[in-house]
FIDREN-844046 format. One record per residue (C-alpha): x, z, y. Coordinates in Angstrom, 3 decimals. Layout:
! residues N
- px:pz:py
- X:Z:Y
...
! end
This chain:
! residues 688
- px:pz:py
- -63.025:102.093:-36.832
- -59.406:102.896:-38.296
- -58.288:105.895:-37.064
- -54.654:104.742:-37.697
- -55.125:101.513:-34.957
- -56.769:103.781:-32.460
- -56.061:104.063:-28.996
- -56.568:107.299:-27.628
- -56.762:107.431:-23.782
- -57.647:110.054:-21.190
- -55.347:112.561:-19.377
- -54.254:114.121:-23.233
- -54.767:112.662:-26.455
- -55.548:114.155:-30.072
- -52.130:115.751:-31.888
- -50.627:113.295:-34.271
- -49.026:114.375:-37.391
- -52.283:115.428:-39.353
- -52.873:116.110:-42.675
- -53.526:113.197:-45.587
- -56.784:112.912:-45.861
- -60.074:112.464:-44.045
- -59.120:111.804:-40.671
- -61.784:112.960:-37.684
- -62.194:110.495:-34.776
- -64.851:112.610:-32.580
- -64.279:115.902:-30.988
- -65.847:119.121:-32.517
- -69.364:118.270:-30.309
- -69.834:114.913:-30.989
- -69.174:115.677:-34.666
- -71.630:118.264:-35.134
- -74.391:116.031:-33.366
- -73.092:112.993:-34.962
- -72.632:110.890:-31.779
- -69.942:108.253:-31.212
- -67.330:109.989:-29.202
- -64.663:108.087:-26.953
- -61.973:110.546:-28.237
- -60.745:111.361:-24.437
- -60.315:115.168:-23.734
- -63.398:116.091:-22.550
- -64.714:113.443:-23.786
- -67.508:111.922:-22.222
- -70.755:112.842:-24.042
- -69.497:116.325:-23.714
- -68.912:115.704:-19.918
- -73.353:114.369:-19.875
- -74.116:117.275:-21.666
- -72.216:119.701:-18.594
- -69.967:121.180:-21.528
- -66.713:119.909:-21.241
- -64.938:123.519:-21.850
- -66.392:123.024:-25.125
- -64.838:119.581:-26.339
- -62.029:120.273:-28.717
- -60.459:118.770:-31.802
- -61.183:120.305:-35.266
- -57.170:120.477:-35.469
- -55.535:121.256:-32.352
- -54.603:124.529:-33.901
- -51.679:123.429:-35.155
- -50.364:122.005:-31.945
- -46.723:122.972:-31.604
- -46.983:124.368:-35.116
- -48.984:126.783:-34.896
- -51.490:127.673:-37.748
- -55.236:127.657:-36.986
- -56.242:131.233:-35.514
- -52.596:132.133:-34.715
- -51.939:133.361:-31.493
- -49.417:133.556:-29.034
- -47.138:136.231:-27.501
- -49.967:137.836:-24.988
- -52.292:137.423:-27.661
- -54.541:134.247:-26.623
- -55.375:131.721:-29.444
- -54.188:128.297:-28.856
- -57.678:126.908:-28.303
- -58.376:129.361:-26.167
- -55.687:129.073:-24.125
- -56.882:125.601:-23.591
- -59.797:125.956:-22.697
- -59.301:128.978:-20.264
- -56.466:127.479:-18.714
- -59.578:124.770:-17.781
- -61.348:127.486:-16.361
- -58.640:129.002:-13.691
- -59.158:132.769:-15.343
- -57.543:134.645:-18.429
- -59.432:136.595:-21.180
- -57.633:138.766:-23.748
- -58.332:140.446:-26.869
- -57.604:144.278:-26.965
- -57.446:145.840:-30.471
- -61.422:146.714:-30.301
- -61.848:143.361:-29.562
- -63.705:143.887:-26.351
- -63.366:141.316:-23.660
- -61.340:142.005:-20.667
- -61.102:139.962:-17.648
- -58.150:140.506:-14.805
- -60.552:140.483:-11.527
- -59.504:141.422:-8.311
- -62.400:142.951:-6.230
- -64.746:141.555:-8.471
- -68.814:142.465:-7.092
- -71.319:143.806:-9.223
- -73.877:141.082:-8.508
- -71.019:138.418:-9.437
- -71.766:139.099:-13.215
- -75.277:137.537:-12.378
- -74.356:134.960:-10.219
- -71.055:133.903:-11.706
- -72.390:133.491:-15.222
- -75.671:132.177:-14.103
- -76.738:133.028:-17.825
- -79.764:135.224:-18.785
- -78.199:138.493:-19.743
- -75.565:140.774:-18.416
- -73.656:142.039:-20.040
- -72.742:139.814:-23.439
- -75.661:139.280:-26.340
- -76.196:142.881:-26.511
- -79.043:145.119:-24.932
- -77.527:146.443:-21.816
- -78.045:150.518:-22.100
- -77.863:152.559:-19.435
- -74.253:153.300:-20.361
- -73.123:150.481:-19.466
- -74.894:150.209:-16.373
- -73.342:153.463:-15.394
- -69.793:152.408:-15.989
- -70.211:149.212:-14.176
- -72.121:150.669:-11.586
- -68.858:153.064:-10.681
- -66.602:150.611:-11.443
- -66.704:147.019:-11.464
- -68.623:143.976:-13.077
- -66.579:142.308:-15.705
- -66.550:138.403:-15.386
- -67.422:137.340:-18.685
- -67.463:133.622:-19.987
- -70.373:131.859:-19.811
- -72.694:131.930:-22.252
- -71.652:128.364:-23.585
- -68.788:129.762:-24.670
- -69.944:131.761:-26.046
- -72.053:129.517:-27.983
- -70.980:128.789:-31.881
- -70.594:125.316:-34.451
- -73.045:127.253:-36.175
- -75.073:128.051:-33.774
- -75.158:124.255:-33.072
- -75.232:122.680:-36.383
- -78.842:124.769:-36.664
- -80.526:122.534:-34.591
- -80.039:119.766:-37.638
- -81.833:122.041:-40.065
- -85.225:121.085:-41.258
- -85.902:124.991:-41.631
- -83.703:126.327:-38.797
- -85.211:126.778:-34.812
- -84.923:123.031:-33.925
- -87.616:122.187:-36.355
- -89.864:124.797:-34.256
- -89.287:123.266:-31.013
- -90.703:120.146:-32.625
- -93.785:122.122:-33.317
- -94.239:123.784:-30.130
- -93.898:120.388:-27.684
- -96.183:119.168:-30.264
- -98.479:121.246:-29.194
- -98.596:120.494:-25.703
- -101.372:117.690:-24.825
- -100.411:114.317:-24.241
- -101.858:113.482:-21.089
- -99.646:114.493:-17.884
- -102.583:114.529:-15.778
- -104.509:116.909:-18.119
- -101.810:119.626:-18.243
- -101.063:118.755:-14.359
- -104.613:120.163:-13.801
- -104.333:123.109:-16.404
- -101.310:124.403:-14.688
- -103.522:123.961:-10.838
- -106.289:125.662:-12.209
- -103.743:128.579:-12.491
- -102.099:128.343:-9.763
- -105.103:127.811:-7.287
- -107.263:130.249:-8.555
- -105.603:133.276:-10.465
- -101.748:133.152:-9.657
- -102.084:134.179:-6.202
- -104.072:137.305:-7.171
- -101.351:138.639:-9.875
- -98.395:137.662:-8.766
- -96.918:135.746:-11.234
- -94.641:132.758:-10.570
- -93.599:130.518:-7.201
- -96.136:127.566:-7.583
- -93.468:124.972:-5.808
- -90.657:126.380:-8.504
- -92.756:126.263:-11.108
- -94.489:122.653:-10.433
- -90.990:121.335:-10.033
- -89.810:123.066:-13.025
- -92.521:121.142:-14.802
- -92.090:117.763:-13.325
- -88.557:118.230:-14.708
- -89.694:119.371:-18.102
- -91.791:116.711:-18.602
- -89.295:113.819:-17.088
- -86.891:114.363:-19.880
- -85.474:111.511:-22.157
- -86.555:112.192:-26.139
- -83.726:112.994:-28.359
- -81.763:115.572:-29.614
- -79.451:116.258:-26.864
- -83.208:116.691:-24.872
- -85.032:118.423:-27.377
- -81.869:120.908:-27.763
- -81.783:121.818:-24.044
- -85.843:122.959:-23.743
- -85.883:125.848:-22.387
- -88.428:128.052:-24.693
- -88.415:130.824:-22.164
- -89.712:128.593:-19.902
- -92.087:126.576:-22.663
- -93.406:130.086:-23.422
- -94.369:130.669:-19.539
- -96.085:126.822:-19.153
- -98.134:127.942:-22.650
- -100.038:131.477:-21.572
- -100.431:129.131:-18.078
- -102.246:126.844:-20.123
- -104.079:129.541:-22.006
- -105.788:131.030:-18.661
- -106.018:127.320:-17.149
- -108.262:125.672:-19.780
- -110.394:128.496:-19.457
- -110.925:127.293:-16.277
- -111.830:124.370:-16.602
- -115.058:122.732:-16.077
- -116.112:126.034:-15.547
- -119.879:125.250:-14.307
- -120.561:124.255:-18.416
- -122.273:127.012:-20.241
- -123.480:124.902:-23.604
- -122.199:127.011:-26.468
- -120.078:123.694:-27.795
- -117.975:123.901:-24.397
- -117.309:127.537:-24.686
- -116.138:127.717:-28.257
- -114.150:124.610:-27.538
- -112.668:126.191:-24.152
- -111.535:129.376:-26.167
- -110.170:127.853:-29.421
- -108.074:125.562:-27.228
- -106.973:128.841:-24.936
- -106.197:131.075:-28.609
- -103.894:127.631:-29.084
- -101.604:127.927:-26.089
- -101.821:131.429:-26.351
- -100.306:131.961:-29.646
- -97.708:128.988:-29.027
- -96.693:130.960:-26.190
- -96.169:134.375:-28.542
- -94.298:131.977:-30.668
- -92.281:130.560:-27.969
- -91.252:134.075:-27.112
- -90.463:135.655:-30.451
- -87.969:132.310:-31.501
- -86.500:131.758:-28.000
- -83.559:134.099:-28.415
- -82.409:132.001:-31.063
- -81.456:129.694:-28.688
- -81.071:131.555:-25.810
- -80.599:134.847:-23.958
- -83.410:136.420:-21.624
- -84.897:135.103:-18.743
- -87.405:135.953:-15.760
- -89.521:133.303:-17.093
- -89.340:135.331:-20.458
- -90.564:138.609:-18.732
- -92.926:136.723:-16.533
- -94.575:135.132:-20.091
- -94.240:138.641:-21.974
- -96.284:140.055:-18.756
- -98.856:137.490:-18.571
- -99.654:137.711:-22.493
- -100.583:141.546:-21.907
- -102.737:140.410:-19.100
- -104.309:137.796:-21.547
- -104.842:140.500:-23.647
- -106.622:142.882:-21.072
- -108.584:139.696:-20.135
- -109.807:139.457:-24.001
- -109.823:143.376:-24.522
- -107.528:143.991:-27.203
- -105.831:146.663:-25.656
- -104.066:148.137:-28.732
- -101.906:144.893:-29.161
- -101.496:144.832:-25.542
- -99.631:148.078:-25.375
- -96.943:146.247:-28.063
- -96.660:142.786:-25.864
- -96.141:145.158:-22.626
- -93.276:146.839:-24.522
- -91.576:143.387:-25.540
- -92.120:142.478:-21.867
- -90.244:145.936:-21.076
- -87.220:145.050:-23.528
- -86.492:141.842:-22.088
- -86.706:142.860:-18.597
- -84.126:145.894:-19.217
- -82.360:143.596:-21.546
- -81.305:141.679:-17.941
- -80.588:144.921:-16.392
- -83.961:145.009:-14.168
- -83.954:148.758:-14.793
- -80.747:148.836:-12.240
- -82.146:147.574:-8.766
- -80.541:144.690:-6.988
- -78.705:146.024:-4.680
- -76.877:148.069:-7.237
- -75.940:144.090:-9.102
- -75.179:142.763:-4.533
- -77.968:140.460:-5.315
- -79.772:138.796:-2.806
- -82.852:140.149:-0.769
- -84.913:137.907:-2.061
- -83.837:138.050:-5.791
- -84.055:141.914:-5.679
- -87.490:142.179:-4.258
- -88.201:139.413:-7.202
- -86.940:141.322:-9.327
- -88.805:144.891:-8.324
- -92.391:143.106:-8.339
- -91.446:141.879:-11.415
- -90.476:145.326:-12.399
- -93.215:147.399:-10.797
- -95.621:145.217:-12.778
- -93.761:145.741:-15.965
- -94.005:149.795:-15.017
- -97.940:149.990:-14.313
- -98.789:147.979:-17.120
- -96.791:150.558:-19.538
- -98.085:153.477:-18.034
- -101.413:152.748:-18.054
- -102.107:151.122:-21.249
- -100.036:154.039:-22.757
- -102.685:156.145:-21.078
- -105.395:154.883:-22.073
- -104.051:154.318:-25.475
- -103.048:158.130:-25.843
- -99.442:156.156:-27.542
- -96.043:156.849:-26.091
- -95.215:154.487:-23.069
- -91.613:152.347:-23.351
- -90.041:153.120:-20.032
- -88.847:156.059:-19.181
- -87.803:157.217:-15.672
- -84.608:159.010:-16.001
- -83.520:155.695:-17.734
- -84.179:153.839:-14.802
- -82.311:153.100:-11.407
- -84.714:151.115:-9.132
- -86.531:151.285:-6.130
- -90.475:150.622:-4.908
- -90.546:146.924:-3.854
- -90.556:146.374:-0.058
- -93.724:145.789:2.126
- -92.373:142.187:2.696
- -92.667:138.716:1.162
- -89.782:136.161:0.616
- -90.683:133.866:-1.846
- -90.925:131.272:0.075
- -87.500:131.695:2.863
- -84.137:130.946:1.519
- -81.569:133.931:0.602
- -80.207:133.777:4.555
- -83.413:134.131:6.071
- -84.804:136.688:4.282
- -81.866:139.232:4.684
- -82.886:139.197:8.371
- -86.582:139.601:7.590
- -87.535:143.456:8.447
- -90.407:145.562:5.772
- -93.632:145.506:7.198
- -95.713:148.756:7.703
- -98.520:149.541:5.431
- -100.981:148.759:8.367
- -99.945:145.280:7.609
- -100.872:143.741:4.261
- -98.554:141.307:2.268
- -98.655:140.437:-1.424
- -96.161:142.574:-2.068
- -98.309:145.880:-0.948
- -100.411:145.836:-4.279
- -97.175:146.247:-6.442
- -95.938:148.680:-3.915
- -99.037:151.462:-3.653
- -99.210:151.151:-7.954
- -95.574:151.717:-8.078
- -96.146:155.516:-7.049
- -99.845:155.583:-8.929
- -97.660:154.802:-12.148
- -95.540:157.264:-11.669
- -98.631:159.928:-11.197
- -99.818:158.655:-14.674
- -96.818:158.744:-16.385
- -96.393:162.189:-15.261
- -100.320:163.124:-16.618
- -99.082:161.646:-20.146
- -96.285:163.689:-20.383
- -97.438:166.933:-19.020
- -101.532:166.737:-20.035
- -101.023:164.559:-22.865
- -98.106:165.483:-24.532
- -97.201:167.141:-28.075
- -98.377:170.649:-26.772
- -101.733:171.736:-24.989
- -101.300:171.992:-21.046
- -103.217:174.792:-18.812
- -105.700:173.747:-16.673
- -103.633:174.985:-13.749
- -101.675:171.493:-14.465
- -104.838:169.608:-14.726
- -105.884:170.783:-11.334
- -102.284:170.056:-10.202
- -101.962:166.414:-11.040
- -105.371:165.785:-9.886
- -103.971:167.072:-6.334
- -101.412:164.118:-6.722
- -103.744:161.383:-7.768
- -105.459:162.790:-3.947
- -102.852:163.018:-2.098
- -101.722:159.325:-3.428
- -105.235:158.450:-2.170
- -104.936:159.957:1.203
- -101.914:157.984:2.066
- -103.910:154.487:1.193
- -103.884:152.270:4.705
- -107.336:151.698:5.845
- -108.169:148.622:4.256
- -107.866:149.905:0.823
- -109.613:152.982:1.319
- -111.332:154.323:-1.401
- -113.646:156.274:0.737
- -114.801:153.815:3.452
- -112.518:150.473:3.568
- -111.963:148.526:6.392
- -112.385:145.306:5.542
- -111.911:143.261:8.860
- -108.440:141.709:7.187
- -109.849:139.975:3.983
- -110.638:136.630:5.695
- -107.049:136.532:7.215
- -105.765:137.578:3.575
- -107.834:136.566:0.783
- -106.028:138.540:-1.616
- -106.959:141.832:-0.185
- -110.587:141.956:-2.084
- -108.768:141.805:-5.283
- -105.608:143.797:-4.860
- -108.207:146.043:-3.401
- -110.118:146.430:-6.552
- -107.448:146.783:-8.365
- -105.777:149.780:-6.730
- -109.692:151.602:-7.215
- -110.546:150.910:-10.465
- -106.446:152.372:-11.522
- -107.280:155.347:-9.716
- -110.824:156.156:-11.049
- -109.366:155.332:-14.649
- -106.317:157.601:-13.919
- -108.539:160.282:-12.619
- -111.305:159.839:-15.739
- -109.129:159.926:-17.849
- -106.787:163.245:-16.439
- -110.128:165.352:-16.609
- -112.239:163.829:-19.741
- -110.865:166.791:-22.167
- -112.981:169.067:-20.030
- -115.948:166.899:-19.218
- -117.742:168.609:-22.335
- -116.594:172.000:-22.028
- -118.936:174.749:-20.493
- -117.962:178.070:-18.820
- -119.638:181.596:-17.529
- -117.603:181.545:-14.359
- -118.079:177.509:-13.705
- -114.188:177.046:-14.602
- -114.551:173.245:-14.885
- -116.410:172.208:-12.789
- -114.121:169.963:-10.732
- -113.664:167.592:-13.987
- -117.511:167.540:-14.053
- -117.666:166.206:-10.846
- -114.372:164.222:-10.691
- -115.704:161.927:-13.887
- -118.677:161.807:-11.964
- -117.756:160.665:-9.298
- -114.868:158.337:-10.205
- -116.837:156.970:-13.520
- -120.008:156.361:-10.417
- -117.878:154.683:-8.006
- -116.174:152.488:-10.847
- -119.847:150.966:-12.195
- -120.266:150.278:-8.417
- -117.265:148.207:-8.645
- -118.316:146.665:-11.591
- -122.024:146.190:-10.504
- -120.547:143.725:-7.290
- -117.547:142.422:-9.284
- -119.994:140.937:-12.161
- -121.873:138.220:-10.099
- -118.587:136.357:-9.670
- -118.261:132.984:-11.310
- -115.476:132.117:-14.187
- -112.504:132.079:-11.776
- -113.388:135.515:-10.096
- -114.739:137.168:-12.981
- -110.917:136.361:-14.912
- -109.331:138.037:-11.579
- -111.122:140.626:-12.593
- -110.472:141.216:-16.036
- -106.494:141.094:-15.498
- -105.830:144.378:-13.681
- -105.765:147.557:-15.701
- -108.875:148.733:-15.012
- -110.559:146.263:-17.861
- -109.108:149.155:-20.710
- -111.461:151.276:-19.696
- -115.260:150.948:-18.905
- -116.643:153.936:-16.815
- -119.832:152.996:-18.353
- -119.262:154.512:-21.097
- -118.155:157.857:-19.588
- -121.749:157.801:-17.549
- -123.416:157.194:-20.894
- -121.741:160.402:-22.606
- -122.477:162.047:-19.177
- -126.546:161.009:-19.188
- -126.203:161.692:-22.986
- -125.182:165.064:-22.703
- -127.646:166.191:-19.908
- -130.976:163.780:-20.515
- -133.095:165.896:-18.383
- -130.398:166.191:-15.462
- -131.814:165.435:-12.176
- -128.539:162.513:-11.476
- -129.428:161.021:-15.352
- -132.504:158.566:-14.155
- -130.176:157.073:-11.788
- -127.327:156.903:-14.315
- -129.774:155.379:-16.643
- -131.157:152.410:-14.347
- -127.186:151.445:-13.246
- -126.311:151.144:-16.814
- -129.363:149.275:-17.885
- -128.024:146.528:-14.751
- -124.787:146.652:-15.880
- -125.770:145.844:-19.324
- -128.294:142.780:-18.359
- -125.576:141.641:-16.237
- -123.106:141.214:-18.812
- -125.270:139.926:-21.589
- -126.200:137.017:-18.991
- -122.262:135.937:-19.158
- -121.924:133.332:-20.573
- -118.702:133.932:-21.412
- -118.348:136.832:-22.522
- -116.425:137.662:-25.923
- -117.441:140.168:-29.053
- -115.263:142.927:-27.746
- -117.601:143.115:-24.429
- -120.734:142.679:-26.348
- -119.584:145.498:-28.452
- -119.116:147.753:-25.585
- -122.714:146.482:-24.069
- -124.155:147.889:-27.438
- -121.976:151.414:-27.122
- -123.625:151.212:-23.606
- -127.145:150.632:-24.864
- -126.784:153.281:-27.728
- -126.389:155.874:-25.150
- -129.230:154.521:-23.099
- -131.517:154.522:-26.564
- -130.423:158.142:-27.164
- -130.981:159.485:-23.623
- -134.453:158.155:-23.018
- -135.484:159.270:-26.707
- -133.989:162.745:-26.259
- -135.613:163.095:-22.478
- -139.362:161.711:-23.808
- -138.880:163.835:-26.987
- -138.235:166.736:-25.216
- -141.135:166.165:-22.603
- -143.050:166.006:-25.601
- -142.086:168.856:-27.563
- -143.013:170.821:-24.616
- -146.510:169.851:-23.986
- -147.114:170.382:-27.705
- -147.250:166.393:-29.129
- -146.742:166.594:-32.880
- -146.142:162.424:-33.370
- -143.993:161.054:-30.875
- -144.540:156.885:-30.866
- -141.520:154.934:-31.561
- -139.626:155.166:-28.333
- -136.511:153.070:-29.557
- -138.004:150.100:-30.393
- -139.744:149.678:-26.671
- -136.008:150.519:-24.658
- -133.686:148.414:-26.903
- -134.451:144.264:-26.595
- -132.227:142.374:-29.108
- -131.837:138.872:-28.766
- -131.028:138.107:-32.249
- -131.193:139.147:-35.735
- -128.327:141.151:-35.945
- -128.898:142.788:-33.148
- -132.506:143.844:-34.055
- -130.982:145.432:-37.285
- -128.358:146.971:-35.085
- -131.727:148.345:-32.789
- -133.576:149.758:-36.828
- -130.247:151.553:-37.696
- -130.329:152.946:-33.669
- -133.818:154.088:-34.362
- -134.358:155.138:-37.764
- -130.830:157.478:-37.049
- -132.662:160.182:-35.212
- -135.326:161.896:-35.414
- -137.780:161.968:-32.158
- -139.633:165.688:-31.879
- -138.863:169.353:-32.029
- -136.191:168.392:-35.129
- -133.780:167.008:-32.792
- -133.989:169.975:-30.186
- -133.560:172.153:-32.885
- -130.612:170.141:-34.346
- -132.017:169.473:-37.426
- -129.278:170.110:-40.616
- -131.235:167.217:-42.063
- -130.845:164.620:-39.447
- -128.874:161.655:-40.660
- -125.433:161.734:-39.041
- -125.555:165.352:-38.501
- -122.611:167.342:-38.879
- -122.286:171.237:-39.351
- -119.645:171.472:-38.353
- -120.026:170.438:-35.105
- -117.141:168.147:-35.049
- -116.899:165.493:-32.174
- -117.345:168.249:-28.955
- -113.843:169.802:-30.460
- -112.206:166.404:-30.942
- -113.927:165.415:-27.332
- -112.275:168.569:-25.676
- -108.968:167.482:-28.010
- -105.895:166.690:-25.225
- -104.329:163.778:-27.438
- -107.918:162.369:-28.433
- -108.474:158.828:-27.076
- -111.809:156.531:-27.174
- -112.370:154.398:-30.227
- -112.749:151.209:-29.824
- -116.165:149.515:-28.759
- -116.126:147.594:-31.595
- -116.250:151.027:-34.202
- -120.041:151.429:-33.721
- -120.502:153.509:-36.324
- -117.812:156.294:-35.108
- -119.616:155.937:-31.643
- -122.706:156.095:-33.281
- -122.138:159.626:-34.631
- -119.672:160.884:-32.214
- -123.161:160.247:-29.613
- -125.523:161.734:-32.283
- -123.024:165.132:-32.365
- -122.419:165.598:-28.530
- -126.483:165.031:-27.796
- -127.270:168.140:-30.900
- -124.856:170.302:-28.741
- -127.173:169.939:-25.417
! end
């Protein structure tokens, strides 16, 4: 087309007088995308895209003269007087260059709801500085974030090597078949999303028949959301796990979990390139949050405790740290948003914990309240602001988050003041173990540690779970508050409430364990994605029965663990970092009944003690009877282990693992070191 015989139409037209040269017949959008453009003003491709603020000419800077970049008297550029003037509102530029918007009576919560963008406050982390000014003063109305929005920005999405190349990649990923990902994504919401609280399943199933109804091309491919895509991959992740879960061949399995690793790690890919496109997002959080989980569910709990802290970022990144009613949101959004929050918090807390690393959120930093003994999701904004909290006596899916709120906050306080750089008295020890009781006493009766009432669960089939959940976070707060002392010995009896409290707790725990395990797939992964799968009280009760092999609670120990043990070797699903802790678990059971039938034996005077390891340890495979030699050639059966023997293999003289036991900052090695738990066992058993 000759740009000289064109007819421009529309309410204005393009500047005439241009340059010689090259002459540009599409607006600055159409350009960039190389699309035809009808040269109106907006034009219309910009109009389909829902961008029209954003359709300019590459020369209407020098309308009326002006150069490009010049501005006028109050100090708006030409283009942006334009396109402000479109938007009823006036922005200036101060000399910092800071954006200032003339309000009048402008609302906190309008920042959220005017720019309906992810972030809030521009593209930069929102501190708590800048909470605290807007919180006294008021929210500025920033532009939205397309204006934000740059040609270069845009012209990445032609790049070969640039972001839009990696949204090819991830939607190549997803499977082809509507109705097999429409089942994935029901497996997860029928059998685990209603447990953990993680997204509305009529949002989310509309947000997917809306995903997938899109037209191919670039103005499509440009608009996926990835914080969204990130989400719909970790759903996929935990749904093909589920599915067809009555197979057992070892062909299905390995087939279930490669395909599960695959959505998993497009989903931590999704995450980690979807700020290059956009800002943050609930669906962000929610996806940052359900990796962890994936990550308790597989037990890698060291890279858990850096996905949690992600998860943490982009939450505070969107101001959750600041409740809602500071921002005027809705009901319904805030109590969203404090869930959302609360699971964020016990996540951090706990893994920190357990960890013995530095959690990410830190109180004083933070400005939000428990979430309410009420659920919303499903009433409009109206409705709910007339809906009243329930009491505790009544259960909602919102009491869970609630009553581990205010358990978080005990174990963040037993990090900092047990756990911290410097040794704590155990005057403190005693004292936070009076809050993790008095936190227990104020349980409603169906989730009662001591004796639960459970007359509700049929009328609200989430109770069982929630209620294991809320036990197993206390026994592993409580374990782990008084472990330091569960080795130490004193005249006067000093510690002897963190003898019995990691009795007790670790006792109660296997209990939990013992029921939980006879679940099939779908209930044993509700299981694994509280916080109680970091830590196995099994392995406190086989340091306990360890330590004292003649103690008259040891034989009772003993037979739980060998249950627990069977039970989990006879999953079929279970991965190398549970079969690992099954052999810690085993180890100890080897070590007790060799040290209790060794010492029976020294004492009525036997001078060749048979080969007791061999008879207590049953390997199914090679590797495991090698595992079962090394076990029993280790130690010594006869009066050379009462004695301590200098030359017993593995023996140390200096006595080392009781001191690094009874160490404050000392955490567990992981179950799959079984050489440090190997000799760590070996030491503590010489010390009895």
């Amino acid at each position: 087309m000759n740009a000289k015989s064109t007819n421009i139409t529309g309410s204005e037209s393009r500047p005439r007088g241009r340059k010689r040269g090259r002459k540009t017949t599409s607006c600055t959008q159409c350009h960039s995308r190389k699309q035809k453009c009808n040269q109106e003003l907006p034009c219309s491709r910009c109009i389909q895209r829902g961008v029209p603020e954003l359709c300019q000419w590459p020369d209407n800077e020098e309308e009326n003269g002006r150069k490009p970049g010049a501005r006028s008297q109050d100090g708006v550029p030409a283009t942006g007087r334009h396109i402000l003037s479109k938007r009823g509102c006036r922005h200036g530029l101060t000399d910092q260059h800071h954006v200032e918007v003339e309000t009048q009576g402008t609302e906190l919560g309008q920042l959220y709801i005017a720019r309906g963008a992810p972030s809030f406050f521009g593209n930069s982390y929102f501190g708590h500085q800048v909470a605290a000014r807007m919180i006294h003063e008021s929210a500025p109305d920033l532009p939205p974030m397309s204006l934000l929005s740059t040609k270069d920005s845009l012209q990445s999405f032609r790049n070969d090597s640039g972001p839009f190349s990696q949204v090819w990649d991830l939607l190549g990923l997803l499977p082809r078949n509507k109705v097999t990902v429409d089942r994935l994504i029901e497996n997860f919401l029928t059998e685990i999303n209603w447990a953990i609280d993680t997204v509305h399943p009529d949002t989310f199933r509309y947000q997917f028949v809306e995903f997938w109804g899109r037209k191919f091309g670039f103005d499509e491919i440009a608009g996926v959301d990835l914080r969204w895509l990130a989400l719909l991959f970790i759903i996929l992740a935990f749904g093909v796990l589920l599915d067809d879960p009555t197979t057992t061949s070892p062909e299905k399995r390995k087939e279930s979990e490669e395909a599960s690793l695959r959505f998993y790690w497009a989903s931590r890919r999704a995450i980690v390139i979807s700020p290059s496109f956009h800002g943050e997002s609930l669906d962000l959080v929610r996806a940052g949050l359900m990796v962890t989980r994936y990550l308790l569910h597989t037990r890698q709990i060291a890279e858990s405790w850096l996905t949690i802290s992600f998860a943490m970022r982009m939450a505070q990144a969107q101001g959750m740290h600041i409740d809602g009613e500071k921002w005027g949101l809705s009901r319904k959004a805030t109590e969203v948003r404090r869930r959302l929050w609360g699971n964020l918090y016990m996540l951090d807390k706990t893994i920190a914990l357990a960890l013995g690393r530095p959690y990410a959120i830190s109180d004083h930093m933070c400005l939000i309240n428990a979430p309410e003994n009420t659920w919303l999701d499903d009433l409009t904004d109206e409705q709910s602001s007339n809906i009243p909290a329930s009491p505790l006596s009544s259960p909602t899916r919102s009491t869970v988050t609630l009553l581990c709120n205010g358990l978080a906050k005990i174990a963040g306080e037993i990090q900092d003041r047990c756990f911290g750089l410097y040794p704590a008295s155990y005057e403190v020890v005693t004292e936070m173990d009076e809050k993790l009781l008095a936190w227990k006493k104020q349980l409603p009766a169906y989730f009662s540690l001591d004796d639960s009432d459970f007359s509700m669960d049929e009328l609200h089939h989430f109770l069982p779970w929630h209620r294991l959940y809320l036990h197993s976070a206390f026994h592993f707060a409580r374990i782990t508050l008084h472990r330091p002392y569960l080795l130490r010995e004193s005249i006067t009896n000093r510690f002897r409430l963190s003898h019995e409290a990691c009795i007790s707790s670790a006792s109660s725990d296997l209990k939990i364990r013992l029921r939980s395990v006879n679940f099939g797939a779908a209930e044993n992964m509700r299981w694994t994605l509280g916080t109680h799968n970091m830590f196995n009280s099994a392995l406190i009760l086989g340091i306990i029965a360890v330590r004292r092999p003649n103690a008259p609670q040891t034989v009772a120990i003993l037979v739980d663990l060998q249950e627990y043990c069977e039970k989990l070797r006879a999953d079929a699903w279970i991965n190398e970092f549970g079969l690992a802790e099954v052999k810690v678990v085993e180890l100890c059971i080897a070590r007790t009944k060799g040290f209790a039938k060794a010492t029976d034996q020294f004492h009525h005077g036997s001078v060749q003690p048979p080969d007791i390891m061999a008879d207590i340890v049953d390997r199914d495979n090679d590797e495991e009877r090698e595992g079962s030699q090394l076990i029993s050639g280790e130690l010594p059966l006869g009066p050379d282990v009462i004695g301590a023997s200098p030359n017993a293999p593995g023996y140390s003289p200096d006595m080392m693992w009781p001191a690094i036991w009874e160490d404050q900052n000392f955490a567990f090695p992981q179950a799959t070191d079984l050489e440090t738990w190997e000799q760590m066992i070996s030491e503590i058993a010489y010390h009895d």
